[in-house]
LOBA-112207 format. One record per residue (C-alpha): residue number from 0; x, y, z. Coordinates in Angstrom, 1 decimal. Example, Ala and Ser with C-alpha at 12.3 -4.5 7.8 and 13.67 -1.06 7.14 Angstrom:
<pts>
+-----+--------+--------+--------+
|   n |      u |      v |      w |
+-----+--------+--------+--------+
|   0 |   12.3 |   -4.5 |    7.8 |
|   1 |   13.7 |   -1.1 |    7.1 |
+-----+--------+--------+--------+
</pts>
This chain:
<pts>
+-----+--------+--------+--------+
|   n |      u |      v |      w |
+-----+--------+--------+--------+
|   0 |  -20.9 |   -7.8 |   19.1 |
|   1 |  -21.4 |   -4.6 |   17.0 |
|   2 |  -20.8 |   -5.7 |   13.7 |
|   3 |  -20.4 |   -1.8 |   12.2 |
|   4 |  -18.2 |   -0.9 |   15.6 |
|   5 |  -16.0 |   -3.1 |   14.1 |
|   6 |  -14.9 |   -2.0 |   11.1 |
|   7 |  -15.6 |    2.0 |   12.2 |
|   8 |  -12.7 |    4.1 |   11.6 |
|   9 |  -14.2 |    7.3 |   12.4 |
|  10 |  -11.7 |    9.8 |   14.0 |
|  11 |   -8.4 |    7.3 |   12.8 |
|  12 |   -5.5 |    9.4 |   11.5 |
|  13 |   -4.0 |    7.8 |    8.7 |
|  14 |   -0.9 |    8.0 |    6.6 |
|  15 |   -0.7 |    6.6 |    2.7 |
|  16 |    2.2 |    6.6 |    0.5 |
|  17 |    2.0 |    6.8 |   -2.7 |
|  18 |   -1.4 |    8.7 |   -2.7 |
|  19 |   -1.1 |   10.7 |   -4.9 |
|  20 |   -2.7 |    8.2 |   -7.6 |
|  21 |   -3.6 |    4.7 |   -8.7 |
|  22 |   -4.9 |    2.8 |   -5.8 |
|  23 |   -2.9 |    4.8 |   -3.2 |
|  24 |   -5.4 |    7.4 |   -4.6 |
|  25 |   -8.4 |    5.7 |   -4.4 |
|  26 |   -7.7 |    4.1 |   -0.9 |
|  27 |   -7.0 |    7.2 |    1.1 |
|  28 |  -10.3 |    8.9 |   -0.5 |
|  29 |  -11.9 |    5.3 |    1.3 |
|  30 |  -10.0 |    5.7 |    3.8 |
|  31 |  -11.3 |    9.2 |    4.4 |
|  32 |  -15.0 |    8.1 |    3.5 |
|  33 |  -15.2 |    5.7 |    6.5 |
|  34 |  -14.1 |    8.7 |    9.0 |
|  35 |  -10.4 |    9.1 |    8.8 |
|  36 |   -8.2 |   12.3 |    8.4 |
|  37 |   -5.6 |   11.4 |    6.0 |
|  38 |   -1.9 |   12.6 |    5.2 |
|  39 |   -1.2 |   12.0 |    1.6 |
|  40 |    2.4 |   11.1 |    0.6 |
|  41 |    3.7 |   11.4 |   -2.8 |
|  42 |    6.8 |   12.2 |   -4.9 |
|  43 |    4.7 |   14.2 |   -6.9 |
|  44 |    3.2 |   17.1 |   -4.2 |
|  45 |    1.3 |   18.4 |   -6.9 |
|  46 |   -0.7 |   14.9 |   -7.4 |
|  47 |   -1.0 |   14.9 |   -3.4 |
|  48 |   -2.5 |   18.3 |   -3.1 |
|  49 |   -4.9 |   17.2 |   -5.9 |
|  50 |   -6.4 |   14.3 |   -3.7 |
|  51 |   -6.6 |   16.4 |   -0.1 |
|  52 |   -9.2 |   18.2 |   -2.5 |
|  53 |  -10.6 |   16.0 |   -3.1 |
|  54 |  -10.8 |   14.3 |    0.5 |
|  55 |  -11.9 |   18.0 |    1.8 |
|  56 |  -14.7 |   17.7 |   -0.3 |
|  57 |  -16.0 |   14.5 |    2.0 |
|  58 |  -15.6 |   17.3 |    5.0 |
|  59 |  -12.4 |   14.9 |    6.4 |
|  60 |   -9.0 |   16.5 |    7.3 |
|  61 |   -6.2 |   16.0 |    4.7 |
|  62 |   -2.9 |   16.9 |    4.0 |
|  63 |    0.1 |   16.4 |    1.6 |
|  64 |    3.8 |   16.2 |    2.0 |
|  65 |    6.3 |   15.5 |   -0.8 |
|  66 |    8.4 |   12.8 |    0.3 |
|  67 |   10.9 |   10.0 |   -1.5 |
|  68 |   10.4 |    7.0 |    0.2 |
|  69 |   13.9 |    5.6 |   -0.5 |
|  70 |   15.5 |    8.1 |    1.9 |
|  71 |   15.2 |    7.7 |    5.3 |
|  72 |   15.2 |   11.0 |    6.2 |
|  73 |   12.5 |   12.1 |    3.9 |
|  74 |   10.3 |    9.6 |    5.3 |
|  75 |   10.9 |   10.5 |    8.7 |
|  76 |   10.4 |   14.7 |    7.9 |
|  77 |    7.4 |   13.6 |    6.0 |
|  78 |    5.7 |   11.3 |    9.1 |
|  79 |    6.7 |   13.9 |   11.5 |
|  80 |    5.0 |   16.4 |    9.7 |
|  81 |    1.9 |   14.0 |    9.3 |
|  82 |    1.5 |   12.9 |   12.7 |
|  83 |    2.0 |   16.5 |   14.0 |
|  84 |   -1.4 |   17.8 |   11.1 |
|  85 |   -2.8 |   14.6 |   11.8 |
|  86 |   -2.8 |   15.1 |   16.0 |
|  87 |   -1.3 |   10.9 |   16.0 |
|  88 |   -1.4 |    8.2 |   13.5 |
|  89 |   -3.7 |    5.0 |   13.8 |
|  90 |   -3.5 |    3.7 |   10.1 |
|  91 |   -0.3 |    3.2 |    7.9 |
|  92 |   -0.9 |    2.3 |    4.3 |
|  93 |    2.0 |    1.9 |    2.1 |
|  94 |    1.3 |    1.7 |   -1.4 |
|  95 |    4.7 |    3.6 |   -3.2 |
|  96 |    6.2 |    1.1 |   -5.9 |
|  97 |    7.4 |    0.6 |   -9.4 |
|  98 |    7.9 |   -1.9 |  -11.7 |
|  99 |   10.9 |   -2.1 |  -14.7 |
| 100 |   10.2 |   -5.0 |  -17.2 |
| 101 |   13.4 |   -6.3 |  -18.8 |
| 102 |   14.2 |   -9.8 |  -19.1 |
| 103 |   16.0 |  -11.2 |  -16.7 |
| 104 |   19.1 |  -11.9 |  -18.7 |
| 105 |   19.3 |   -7.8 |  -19.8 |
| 106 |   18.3 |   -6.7 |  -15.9 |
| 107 |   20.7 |   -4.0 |  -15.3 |
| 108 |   21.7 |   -2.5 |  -12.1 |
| 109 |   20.5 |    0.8 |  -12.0 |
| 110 |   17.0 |   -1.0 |  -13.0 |
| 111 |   17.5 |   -3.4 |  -10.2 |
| 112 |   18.5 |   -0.6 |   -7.8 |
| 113 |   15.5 |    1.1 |   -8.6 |
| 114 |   12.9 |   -0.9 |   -7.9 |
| 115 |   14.3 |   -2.3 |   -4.9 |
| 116 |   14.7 |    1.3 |   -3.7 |
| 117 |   11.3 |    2.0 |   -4.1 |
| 118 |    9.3 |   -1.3 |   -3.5 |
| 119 |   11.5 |   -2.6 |   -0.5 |
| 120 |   13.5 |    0.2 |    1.0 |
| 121 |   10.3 |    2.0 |    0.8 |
| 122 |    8.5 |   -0.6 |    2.6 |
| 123 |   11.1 |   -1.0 |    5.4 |
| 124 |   11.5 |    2.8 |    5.8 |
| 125 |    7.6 |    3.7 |    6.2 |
| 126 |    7.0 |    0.5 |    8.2 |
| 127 |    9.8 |    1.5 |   10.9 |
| 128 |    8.5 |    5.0 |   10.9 |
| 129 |    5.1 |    4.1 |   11.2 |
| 130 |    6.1 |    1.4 |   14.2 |
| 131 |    7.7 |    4.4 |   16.0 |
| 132 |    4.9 |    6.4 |   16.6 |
| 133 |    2.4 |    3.2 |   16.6 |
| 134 |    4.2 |    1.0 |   19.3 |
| 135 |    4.7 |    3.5 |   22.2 |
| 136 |    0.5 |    4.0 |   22.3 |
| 137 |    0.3 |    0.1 |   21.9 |
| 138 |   -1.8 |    0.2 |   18.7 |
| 139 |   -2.6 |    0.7 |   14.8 |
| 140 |   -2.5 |   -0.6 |   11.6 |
| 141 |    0.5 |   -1.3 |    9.2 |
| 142 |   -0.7 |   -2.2 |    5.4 |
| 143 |    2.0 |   -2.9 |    2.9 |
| 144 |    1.0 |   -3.1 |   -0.6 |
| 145 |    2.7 |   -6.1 |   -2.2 |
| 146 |    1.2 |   -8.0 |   -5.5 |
| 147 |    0.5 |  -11.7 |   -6.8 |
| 148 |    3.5 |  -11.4 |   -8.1 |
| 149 |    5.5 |  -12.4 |   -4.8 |
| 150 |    3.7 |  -15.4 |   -5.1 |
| 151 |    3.0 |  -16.3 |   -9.1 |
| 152 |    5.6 |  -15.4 |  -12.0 |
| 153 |    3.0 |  -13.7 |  -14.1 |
| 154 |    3.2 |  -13.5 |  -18.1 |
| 155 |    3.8 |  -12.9 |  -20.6 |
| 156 |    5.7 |   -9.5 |  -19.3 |
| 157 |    9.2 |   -9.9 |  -17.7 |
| 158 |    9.8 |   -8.4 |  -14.7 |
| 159 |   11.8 |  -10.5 |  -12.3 |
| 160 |   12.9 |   -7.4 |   -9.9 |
| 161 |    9.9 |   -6.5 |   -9.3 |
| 162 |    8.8 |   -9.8 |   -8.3 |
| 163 |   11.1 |  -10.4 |   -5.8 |
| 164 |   10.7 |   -7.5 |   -4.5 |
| 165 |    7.0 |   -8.0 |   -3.8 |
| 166 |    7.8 |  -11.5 |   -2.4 |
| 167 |   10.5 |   -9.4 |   -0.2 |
| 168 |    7.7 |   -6.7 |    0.9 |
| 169 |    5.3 |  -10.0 |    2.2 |
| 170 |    8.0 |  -11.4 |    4.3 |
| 171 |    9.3 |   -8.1 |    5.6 |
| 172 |    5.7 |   -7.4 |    6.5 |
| 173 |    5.7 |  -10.9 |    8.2 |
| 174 |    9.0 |  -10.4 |    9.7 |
| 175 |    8.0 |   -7.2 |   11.5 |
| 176 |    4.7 |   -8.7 |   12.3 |
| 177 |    5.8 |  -11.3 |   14.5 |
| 178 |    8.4 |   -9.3 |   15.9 |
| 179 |    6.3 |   -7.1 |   17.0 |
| 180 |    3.0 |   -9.0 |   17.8 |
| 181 |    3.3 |   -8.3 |   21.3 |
| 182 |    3.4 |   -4.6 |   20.5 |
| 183 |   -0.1 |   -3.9 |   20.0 |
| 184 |    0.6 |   -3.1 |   16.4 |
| 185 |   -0.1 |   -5.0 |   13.5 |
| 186 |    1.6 |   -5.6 |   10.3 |
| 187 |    0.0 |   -7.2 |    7.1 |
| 188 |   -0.1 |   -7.1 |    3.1 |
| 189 |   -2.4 |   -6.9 |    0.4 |
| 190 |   -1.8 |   -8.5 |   -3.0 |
| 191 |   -3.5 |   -7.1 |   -6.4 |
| 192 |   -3.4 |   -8.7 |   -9.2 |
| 193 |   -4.1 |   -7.0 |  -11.9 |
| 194 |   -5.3 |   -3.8 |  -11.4 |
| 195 |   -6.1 |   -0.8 |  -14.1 |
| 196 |   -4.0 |    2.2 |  -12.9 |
| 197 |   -2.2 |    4.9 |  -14.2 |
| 198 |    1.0 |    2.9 |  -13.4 |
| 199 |   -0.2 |   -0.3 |  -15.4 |
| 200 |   -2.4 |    2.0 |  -18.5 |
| 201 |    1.3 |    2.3 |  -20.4 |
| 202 |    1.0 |   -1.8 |  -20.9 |
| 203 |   -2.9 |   -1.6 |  -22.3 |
| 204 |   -1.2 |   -3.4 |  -25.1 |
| 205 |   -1.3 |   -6.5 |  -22.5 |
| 206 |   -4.7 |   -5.9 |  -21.0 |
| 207 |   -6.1 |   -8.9 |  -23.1 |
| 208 |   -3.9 |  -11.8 |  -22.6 |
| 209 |   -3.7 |  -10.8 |  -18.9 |
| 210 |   -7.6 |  -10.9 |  -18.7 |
| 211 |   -7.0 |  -14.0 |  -20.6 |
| 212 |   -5.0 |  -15.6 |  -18.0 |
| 213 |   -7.1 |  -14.4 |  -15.1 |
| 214 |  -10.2 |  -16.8 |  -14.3 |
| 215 |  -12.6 |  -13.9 |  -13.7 |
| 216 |  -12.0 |  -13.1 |  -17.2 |
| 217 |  -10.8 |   -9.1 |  -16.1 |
| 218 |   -8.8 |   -7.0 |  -14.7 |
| 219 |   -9.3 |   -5.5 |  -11.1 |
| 220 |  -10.3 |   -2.2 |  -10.3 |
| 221 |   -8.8 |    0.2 |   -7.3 |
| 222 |  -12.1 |   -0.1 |   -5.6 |
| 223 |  -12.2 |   -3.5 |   -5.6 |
| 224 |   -9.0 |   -3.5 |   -3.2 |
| 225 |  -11.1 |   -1.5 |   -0.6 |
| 226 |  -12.7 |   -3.7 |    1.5 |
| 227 |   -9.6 |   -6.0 |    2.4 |
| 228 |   -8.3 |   -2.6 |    3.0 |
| 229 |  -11.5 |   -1.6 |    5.8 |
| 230 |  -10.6 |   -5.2 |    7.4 |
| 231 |   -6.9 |   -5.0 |    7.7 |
| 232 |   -6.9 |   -1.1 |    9.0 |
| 233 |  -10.0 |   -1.7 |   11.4 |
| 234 |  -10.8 |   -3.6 |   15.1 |
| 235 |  -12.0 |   -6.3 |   12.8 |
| 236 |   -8.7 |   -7.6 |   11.9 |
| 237 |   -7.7 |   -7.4 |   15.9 |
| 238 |   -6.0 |  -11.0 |   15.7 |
| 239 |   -5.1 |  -10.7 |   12.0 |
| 240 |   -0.5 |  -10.2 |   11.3 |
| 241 |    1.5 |  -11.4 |    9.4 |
| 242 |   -1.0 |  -12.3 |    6.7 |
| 243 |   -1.3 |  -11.4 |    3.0 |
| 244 |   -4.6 |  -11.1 |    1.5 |
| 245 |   -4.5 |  -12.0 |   -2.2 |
| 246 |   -7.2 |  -10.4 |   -4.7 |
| 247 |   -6.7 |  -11.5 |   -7.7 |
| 248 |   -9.3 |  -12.8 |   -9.9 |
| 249 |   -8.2 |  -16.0 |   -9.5 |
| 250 |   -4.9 |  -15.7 |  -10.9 |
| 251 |   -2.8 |  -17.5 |   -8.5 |
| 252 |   -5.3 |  -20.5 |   -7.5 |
| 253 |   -5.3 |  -21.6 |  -11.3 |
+-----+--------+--------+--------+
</pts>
């Protein structure tokens, strides 16, 4: 056994949603550091086209397409036009999502509508597009970003759409993992806890009481996420679906 043939990745074509920043960011640039070429997906193009600079810099292929991952047809013009750059996709990272906090007696439904668009109807979209071009070669790698808040209620914030909907994205992931574990294509989830992003820097006010409540005594950062990343995208993780790898400081074995 070659321990470094198994977790190589050099020459892989990958897709990642959400790229554009946070740890979408941060995991296609790793992604693209252990050998892939990467097609960045983003709302935000201009974020997107910021990060294939940067991936160019490590002498890897990138590219960026704007796409909404709540409409199907987006996310099918936008993986079309990946796997046609890309010359065929290997990897499939899906990291798009949003959170609304609002207690639970005051969620509305435009709130509830949006983060379900985005954190499951995201999920399910790229997933089905990613299986479409993944099944028929009998391979790759599906990675859906969910959080340890599909398995923990964490405080003090209130957020109760957003944690079902991450509890939704780990049994969607496992639904389509065993479904299709015959396929050659795998299907599993990774679970920050949390993590200092762009997304989470507008609660800072919080970052104390939830390094409080976290056993490592901090919060996570993007790079930290990485190497579960490496596992679940590479040969390593050949008899590895339907599983959700937690990291998480601790916070949901207390």
């Amino acid at each position: 056994m070659d321990v470094k043939e198994l977790f190589d990745l050099k020459g892989k074509k990958a897709i990642v949603t959400g790229g554009g920043q946070g740890i979408g960011k941060v995991m296609a640039i790793a992604l693209a550091d252990a050998g892939c070429d990467v097609s960045i997906l983003d709302i935000n193009l201009e974020n997107a086209n910021k990060v294939v600079d940067e991936i160019k810099k490590l002498k890897k292929k990138a590219v960026a397409f704007a796409c909404d991952v709540t409409n199907k047809a987006s996310v099918q013009s936008a993986f079309a036009n990946s796997v046609k750059a890309l010359g065929g996709l290997d990897v499939s990272l899906h990291v798009a999502g949003v959170c609304v906090h609002q207690a639970a007696e005051d969620i509305t439904e435009k709130n509830y509508d949006f983060v379900m668009g985005v954190n499951m109807k995201g999920i399910l979209f790229s997933t089905q597009e990613a299986g479409k071009y993944m099944i028929p070669q009998k391979s790759g790698s599906i990675i859906n970003i969910a959080s340890m808040s599909g398995t923990a209620v964490n405080v003090p914030q209130k957020q109760a759409p957003y944690n079902a909907s991450k509890a939704g994205v780990m049994q969607l992931s496992k639904s389509f993992a065993v479904e299709w574990a015959k396929t050659g294509v795998r299907v599993n989830t990774i679970s920050p806890g949390y993590t200092r992003t762009e997304m989470t820097g507008a609660m800072a006010k919080m970052f104390a009481e939830w390094e409080a409540n976290t056993p490592m005594g901090r919060m996570c950062t993007p790079d930290e996420l990485v190497g579960g990343m490496i596992y679940l995208a590479s040969n390593a993780s050949s008899y590895t679906i339907g599983t959700d790898i937690i990291i998480d400081g601790g916070y949901t074995a207390r």
